[in-house]
C-alpha positions in Angstrom: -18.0 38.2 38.1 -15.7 38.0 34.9 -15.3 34.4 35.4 -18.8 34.1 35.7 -19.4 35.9 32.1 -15.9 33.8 31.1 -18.3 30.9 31.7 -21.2 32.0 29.5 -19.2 32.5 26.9 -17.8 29.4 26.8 -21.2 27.7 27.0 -22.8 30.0 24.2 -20.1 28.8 22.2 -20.8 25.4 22.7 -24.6 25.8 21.9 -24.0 27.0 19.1 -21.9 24.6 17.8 -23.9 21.4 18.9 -26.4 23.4 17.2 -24.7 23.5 13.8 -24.2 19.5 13.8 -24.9 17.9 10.7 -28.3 16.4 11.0 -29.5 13.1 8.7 -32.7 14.9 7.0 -33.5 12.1 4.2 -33.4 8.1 4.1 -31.3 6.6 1.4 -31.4 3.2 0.3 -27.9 3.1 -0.5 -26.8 3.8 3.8 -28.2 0.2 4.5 -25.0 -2.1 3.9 -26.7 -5.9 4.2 -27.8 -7.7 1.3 -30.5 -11.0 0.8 -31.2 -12.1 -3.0 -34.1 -13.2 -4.4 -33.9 -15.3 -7.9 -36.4 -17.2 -10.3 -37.9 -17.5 -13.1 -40.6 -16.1 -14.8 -42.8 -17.8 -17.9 -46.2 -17.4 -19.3 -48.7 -19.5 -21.1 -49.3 -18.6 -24.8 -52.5 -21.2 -25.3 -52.7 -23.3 -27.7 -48.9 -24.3 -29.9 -47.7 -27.0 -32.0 -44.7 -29.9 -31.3 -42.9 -29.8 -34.5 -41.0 -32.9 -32.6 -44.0 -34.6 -32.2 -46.4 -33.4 -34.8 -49.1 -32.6 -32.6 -51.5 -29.5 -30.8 -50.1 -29.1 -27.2 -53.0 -27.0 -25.0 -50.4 -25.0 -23.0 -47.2 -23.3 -25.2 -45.1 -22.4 -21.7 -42.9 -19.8 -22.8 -40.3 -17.6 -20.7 -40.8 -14.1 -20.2 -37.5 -12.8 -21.8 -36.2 -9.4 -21.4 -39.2 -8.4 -19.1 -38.9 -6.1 -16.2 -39.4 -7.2 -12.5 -40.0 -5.3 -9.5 -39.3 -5.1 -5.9 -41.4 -3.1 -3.6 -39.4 -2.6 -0.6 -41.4 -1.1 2.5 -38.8 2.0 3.9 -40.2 1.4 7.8 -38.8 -2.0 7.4 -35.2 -0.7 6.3 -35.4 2.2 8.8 -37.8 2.7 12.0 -40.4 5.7 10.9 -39.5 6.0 7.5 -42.5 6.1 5.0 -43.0 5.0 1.8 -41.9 2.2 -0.1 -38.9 1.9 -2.7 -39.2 0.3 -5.9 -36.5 -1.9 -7.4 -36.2 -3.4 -11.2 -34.3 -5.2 -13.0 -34.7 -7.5 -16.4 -35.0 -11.2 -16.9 -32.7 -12.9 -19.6 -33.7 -14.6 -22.4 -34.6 -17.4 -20.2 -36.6 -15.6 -17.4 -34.3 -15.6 -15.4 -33.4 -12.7 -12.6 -31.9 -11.8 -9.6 -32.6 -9.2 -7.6 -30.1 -7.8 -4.7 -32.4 -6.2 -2.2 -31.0 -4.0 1.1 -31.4 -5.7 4.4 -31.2 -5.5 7.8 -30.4 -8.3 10.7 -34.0 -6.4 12.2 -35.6 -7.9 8.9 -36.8 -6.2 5.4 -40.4 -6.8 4.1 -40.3 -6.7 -0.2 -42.9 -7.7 -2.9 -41.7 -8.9 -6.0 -43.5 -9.2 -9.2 -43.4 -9.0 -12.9 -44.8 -5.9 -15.0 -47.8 -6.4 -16.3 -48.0 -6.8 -20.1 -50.2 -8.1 -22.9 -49.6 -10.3 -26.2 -51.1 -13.0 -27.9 -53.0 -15.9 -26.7 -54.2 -18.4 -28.8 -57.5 -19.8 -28.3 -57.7 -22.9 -30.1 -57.5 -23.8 -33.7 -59.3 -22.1 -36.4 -58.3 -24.3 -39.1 -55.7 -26.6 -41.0 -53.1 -25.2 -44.0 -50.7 -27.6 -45.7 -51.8 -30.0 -42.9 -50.4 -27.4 -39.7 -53.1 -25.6 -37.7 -53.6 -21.7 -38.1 -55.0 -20.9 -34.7 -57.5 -18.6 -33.2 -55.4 -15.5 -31.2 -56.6 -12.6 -29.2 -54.7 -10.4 -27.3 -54.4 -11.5 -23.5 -53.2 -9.4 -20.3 -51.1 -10.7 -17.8 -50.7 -9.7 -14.1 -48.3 -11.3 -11.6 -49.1 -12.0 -8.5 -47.0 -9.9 -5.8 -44.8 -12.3 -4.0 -44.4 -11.2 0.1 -41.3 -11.5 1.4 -41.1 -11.0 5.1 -38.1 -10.2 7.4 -35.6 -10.9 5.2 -31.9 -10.6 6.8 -28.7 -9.9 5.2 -27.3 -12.7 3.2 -30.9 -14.6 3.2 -31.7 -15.7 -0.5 -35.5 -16.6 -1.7 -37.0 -17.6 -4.7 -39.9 -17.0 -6.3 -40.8 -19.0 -9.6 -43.9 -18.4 -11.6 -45.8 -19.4 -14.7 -48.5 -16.6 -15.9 -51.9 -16.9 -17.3 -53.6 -14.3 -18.6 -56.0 -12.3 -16.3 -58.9 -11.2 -19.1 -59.2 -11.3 -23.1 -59.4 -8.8 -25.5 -62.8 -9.4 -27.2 -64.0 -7.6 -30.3 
């Protein structure tokens, strides 16, 4: 009989340390250890400009979106089965619009959508009229939206791009 309550000891002992075992109780971002990259550029259209080379009206002044922040909206199920939620990402573009984002992925695939913040500034409408023989030109304030960019099953090491040139999505009218 003493062996027998020996024995129960012994496995009490053991229950109570398997029950002590460090358990994972919260996803991070920073456990997954692949990596894919997705780059591009980033410009908007500014309506009407002027050529100074050329000396004329262009329609379309294409400009890049310099020092602007990006995002990537990383879906946690995709990085780890039964985790909610999604994780956002951002960095800046350069003067250029350029950027690079570094997003965690696994060989099982990641799902991210990348976009730009949405911001407003001037548009120029058209030409309101001529001083010293260079046009003075009609502006209003324009919004801009980026489309989100999906991403699906990216691996580690994969790299993407996503290039885009904005136009405004409404007008300010007063």
């Amino acid at each position: 009989m003493k062996y027998f309550y020996k024995f129960l000891s012994v496995i009490a002992i053991v229950t109570l340390l398997a029950g002590c075992a460090k358990e994972q109780s919260s996803f991070k971002i920073e456990d997954i250890q692949g990596s894919a990259i997705i780059k591009g550029k980033f410009q908007y259209n500014a309506g009407y400009g002027y050529d100074y080379d050329e000396n004329k009206v262009i329609t379309s002044d294409t400009r890049p979106l310099a020092n602007h922040v990006v995002y990537a909206e990383i879906t946690n199920n995709s990085l780890r089965y039964g985790a909610e939620g999604v994780t956002i990402l951002q960095v800046s573009t350069d003067a250029n619009g350029n950027y690079t984002l570094y997003i965690p992925a696994t060989y099982e695939g990641t799902d991210v959508k990348v976009y730009p913040k949405t911001f407003t500034t001037i548009y120029r409408t058209g030409i309101d009229h001529y001083e010293l023989g260079e046009p003075i030109f009609k502006e209003v304030e324009a919004l801009f939206e980026g489309t989100k960019k999906t991403f699906s099953g990216l691996c580690p090491n994969d790299i993407k791009f996503y290039d885009a040139t904005l136009s405004y999505t409404s007008l300010r009218t007063n």
